[in-house]
DRENGU-496835 format. One record per residue (C-alpha): residue number from 1; x, y, z. Coordinates in pm, 1 decimal, padded with zeros to 6 digits. Each point is the difference from the previous one (the first is absolute). Layout:
<nodes>
[NUM,[X,Y,Z]]
...
</nodes>
This chain:
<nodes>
[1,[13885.9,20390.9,11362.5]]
[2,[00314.5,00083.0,00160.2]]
[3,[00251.8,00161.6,-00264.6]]
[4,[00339.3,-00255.3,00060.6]]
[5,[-00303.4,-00286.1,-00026.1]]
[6,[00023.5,-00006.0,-00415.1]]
[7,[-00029.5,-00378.7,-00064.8]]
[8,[-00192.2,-00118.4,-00228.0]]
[9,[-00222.0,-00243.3,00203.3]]
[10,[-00067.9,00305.4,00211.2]]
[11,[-00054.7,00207.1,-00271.3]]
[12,[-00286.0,-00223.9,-00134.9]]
[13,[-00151.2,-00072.8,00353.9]]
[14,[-00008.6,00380.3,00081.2]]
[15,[-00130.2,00108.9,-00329.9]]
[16,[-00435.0,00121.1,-00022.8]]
[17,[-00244.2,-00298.0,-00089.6]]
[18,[-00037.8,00131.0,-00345.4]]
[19,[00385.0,-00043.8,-00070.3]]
[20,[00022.7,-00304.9,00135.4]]
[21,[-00288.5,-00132.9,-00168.8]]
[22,[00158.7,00109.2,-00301.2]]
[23,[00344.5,-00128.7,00062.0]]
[24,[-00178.0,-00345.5,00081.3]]
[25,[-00177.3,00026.5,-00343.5]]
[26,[00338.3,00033.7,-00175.7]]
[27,[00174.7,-00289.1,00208.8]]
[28,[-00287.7,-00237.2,-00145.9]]
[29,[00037.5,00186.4,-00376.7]]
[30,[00342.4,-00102.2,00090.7]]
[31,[-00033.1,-00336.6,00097.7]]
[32,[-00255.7,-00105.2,-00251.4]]
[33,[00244.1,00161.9,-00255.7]]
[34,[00279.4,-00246.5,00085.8]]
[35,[-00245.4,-00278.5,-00013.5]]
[36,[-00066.2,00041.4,-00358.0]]
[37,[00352.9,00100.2,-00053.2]]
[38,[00151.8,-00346.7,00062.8]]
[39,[-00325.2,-00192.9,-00090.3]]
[40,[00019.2,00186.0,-00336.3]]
[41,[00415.9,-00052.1,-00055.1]]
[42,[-00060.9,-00359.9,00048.4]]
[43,[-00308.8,-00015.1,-00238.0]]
[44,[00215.8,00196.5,-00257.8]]
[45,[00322.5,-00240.4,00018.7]]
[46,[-00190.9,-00324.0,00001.4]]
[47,[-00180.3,00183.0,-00323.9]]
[48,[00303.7,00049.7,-00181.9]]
[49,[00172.1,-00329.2,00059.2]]
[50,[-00281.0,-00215.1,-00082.8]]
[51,[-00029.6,00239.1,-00330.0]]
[52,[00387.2,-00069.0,-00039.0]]
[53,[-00083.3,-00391.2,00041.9]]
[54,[-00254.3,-00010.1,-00272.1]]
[55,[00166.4,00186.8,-00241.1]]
[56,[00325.9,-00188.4,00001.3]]
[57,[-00217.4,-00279.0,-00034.5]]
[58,[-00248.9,00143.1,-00222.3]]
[59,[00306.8,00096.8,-00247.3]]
[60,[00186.8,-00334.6,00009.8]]
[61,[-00225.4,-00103.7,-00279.1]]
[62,[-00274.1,-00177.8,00295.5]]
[63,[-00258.3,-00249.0,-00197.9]]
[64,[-00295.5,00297.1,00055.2]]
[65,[-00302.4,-00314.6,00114.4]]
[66,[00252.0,-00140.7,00236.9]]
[67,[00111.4,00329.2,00143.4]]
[68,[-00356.5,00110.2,00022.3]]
[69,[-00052.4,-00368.1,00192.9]]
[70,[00264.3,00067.7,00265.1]]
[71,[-00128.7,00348.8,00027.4]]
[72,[-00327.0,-00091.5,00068.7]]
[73,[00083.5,-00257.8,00232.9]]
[74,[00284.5,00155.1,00211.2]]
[75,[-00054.4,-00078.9,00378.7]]
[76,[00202.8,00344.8,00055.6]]
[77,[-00101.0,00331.4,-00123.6]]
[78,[00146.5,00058.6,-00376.8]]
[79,[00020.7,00363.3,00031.0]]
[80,[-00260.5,00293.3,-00236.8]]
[81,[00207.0,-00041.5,-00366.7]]
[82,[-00091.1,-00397.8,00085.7]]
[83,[-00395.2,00029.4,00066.2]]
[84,[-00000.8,00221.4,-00353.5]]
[85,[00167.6,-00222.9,-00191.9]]
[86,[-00277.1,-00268.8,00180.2]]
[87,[-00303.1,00247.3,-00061.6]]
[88,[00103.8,00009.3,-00397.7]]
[89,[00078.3,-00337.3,-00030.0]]
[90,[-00311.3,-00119.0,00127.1]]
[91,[-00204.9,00212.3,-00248.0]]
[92,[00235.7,-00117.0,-00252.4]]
[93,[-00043.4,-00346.8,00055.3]]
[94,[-00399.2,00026.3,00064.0]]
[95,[-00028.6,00188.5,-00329.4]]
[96,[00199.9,-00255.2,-00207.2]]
[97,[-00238.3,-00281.3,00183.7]]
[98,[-00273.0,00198.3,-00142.2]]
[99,[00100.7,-00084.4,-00329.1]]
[100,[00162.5,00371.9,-00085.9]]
[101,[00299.7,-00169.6,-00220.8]]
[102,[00179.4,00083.8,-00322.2]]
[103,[-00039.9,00374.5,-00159.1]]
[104,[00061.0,00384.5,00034.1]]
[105,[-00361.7,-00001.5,00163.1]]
[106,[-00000.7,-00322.6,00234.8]]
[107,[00367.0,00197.5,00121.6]]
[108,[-00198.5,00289.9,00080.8]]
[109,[-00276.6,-00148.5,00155.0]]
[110,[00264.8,-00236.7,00203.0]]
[111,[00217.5,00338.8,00109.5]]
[112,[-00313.9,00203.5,00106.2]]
[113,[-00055.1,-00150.3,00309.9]]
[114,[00312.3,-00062.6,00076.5]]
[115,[00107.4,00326.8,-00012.6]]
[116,[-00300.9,00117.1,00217.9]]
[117,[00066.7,-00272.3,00254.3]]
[118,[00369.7,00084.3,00021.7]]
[119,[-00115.2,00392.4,00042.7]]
[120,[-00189.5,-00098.6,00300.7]]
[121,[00253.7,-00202.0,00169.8]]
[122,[00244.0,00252.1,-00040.5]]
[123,[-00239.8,00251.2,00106.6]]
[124,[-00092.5,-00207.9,00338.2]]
[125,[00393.6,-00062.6,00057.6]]
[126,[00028.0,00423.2,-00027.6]]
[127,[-00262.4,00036.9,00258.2]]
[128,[00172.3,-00255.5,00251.2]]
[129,[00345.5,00173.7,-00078.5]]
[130,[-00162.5,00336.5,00043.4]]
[131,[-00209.1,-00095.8,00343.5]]
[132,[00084.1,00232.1,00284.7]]
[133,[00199.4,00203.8,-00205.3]]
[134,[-00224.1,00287.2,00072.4]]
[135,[00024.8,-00031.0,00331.6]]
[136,[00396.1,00117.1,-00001.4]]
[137,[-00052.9,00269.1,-00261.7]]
[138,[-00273.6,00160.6,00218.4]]
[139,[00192.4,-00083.9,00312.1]]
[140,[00345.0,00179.6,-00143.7]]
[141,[-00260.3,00293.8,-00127.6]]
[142,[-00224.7,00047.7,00296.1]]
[143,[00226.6,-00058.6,00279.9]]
[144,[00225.0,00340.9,00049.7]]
[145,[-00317.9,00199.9,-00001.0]]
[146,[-00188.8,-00240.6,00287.4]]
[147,[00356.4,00067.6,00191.2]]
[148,[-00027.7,00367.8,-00129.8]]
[149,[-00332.5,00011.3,00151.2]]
[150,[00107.5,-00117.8,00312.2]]
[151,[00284.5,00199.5,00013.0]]
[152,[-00181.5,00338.3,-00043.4]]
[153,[-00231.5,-00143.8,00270.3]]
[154,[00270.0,00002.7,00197.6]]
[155,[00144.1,00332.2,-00012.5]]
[156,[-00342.2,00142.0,00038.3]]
[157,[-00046.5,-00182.9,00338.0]]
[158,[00362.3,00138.8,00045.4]]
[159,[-00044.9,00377.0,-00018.7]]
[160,[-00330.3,-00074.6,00151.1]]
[161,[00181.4,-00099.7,00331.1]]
[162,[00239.9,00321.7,-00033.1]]
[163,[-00274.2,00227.9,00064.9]]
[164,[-00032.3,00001.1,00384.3]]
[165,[00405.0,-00009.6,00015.5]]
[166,[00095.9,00402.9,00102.1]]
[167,[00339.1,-00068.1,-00226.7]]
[168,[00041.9,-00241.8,-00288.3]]
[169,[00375.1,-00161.1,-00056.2]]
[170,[00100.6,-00236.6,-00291.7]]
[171,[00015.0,-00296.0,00385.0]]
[172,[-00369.7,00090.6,00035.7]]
[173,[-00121.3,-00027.6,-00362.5]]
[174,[00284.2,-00304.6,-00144.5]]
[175,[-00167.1,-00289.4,00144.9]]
[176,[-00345.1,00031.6,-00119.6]]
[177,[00129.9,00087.1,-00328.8]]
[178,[00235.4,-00298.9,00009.9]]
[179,[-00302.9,-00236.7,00097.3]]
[180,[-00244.6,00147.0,-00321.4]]
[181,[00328.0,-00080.1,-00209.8]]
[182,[00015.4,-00369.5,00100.9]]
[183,[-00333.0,-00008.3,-00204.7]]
[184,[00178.1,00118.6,-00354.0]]
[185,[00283.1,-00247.5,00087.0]]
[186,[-00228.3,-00310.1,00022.4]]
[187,[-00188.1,00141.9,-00276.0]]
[188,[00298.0,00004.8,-00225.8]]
[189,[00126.1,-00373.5,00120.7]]
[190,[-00324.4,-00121.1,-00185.7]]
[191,[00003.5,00150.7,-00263.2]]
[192,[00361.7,-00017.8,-00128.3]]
[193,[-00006.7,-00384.5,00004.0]]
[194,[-00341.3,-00031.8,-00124.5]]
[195,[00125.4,00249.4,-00301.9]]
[196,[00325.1,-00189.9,-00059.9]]
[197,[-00194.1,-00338.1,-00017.5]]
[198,[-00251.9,00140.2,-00218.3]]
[199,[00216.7,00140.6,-00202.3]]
[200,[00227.4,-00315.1,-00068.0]]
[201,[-00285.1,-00222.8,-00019.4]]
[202,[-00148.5,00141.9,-00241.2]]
[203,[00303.7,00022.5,-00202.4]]
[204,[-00001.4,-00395.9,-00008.1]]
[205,[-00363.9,-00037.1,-00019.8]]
[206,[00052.0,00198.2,-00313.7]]
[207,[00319.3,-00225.2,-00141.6]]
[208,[-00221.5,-00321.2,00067.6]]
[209,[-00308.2,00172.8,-00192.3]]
[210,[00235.6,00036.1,-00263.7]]
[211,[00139.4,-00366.4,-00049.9]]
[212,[-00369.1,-00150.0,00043.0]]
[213,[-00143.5,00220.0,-00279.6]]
[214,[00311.5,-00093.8,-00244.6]]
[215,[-00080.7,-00388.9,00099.6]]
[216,[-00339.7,00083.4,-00036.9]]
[217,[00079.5,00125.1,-00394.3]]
[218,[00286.9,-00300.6,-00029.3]]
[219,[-00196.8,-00294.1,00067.0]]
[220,[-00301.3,00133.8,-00152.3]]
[221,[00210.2,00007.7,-00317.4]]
[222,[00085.7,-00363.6,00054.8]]
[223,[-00327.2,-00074.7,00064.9]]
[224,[-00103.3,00127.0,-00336.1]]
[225,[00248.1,-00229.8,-00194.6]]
[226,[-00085.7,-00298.4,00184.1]]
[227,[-00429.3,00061.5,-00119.3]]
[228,[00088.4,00060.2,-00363.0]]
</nodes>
């Protein structure tokens, strides 16, 4: 490659087959990164605002068979803390159809499987919150050293070239060595998006964990009043 040719396109085209197989790698990494960066931010916001929804609602004092009615027979999706509240309020209402009514003991054997259904829901709402999330952490983790790889590649094929050259100056050896370092560059543009994404969505993963484990203990307290 001729030195004053340092563009990146030219770069990449001129680089071994090993490098640019491994640049190409880290341009899909890349690309499937940013895929489940935006399809995850949406997923996340339309999370918290139906949660927002259903609490305000939820709190305004909501007649609970009525509210468990519309939930159960929205036409639009009413968001994780909503299917909870409908997975314990269906055991609820089975187990007081059962004939479980009246009693420290009919509460107990009313609030057992609700509990345990609301545990499940919540845990199948984590694992759709969580999907793909180990995709990015592996992506912002793996990445450099895949560039790193190719990078070293590079250099090698670099002083490889330098040995039939009678004498060796920094125009002779700077554009191989520019070429393996495109590899660490597109390396690190996967990863540090794919870390930062992780990173914050987990963080609100975390806070919405948090508010559907206190409904979770909230409106199994209710619960218990309303089978004594």
């Amino acid at each position: 490659m001729n030195a004053q040719d340092l563009s990146i396109l030219s770069m990449i085209t001129n680089a071994s087959v090993l490098a640019q197989a491994v640049m190409a790698l880290l341009l899909v990494i890349s690309l499937v990164s940013w895929t489940i960066i935006f399809r995850k931010w949406f997923t996340i916001k339309s999370a918290q605002r139906a949660t927002n929804r259903f609490e305000e609602k939820f709190w305004q004092g909501a007649e609970l068979n009525a509210l468990y009615q519309e939930v159960s027979h929205a036409s639009k999706d009413p968001g994780p803390m909503a299917r909870i509240f409908e997975a314990g309020m269906k055991e609820f209402r089975r187990a007081r159809q059962n004939g479980a009514t009246g009693g420290a003991d009919a509460s107990n054997v009313v609030l057992a499987p609700a509990s345990r259904a609301m545990r499940a829901a919540f845990q199948r709402e984590m694992d759709a919150l969580e999907s793909s999330l180990a995709f990015l952490a592996s992506a912002g983790s793996v990445s450099p050293y895949i560039g790193l790889f190719g990078t070293v590649w590079g250099i090698m094929n670099a002083f490889r070239g330098l040995a039939d050259v009678q004498q060796a100056t920094l125009a002779s050896v700077a554009p191989g060595i520019a070429e393996a370092l495109v590899a660490t560059a597109i390396g690190l543009f996967a990863a540090i998006p794919a870390v930062v994404a992780y990173n914050r969505y987990a963080y609100e993963i975390e806070r919405l964990a948090n508010r559907f484990e206190t409904f979770i203990d909230e409106f199994s307290n209710i619960l218990d009043r309303h089978a004594r």
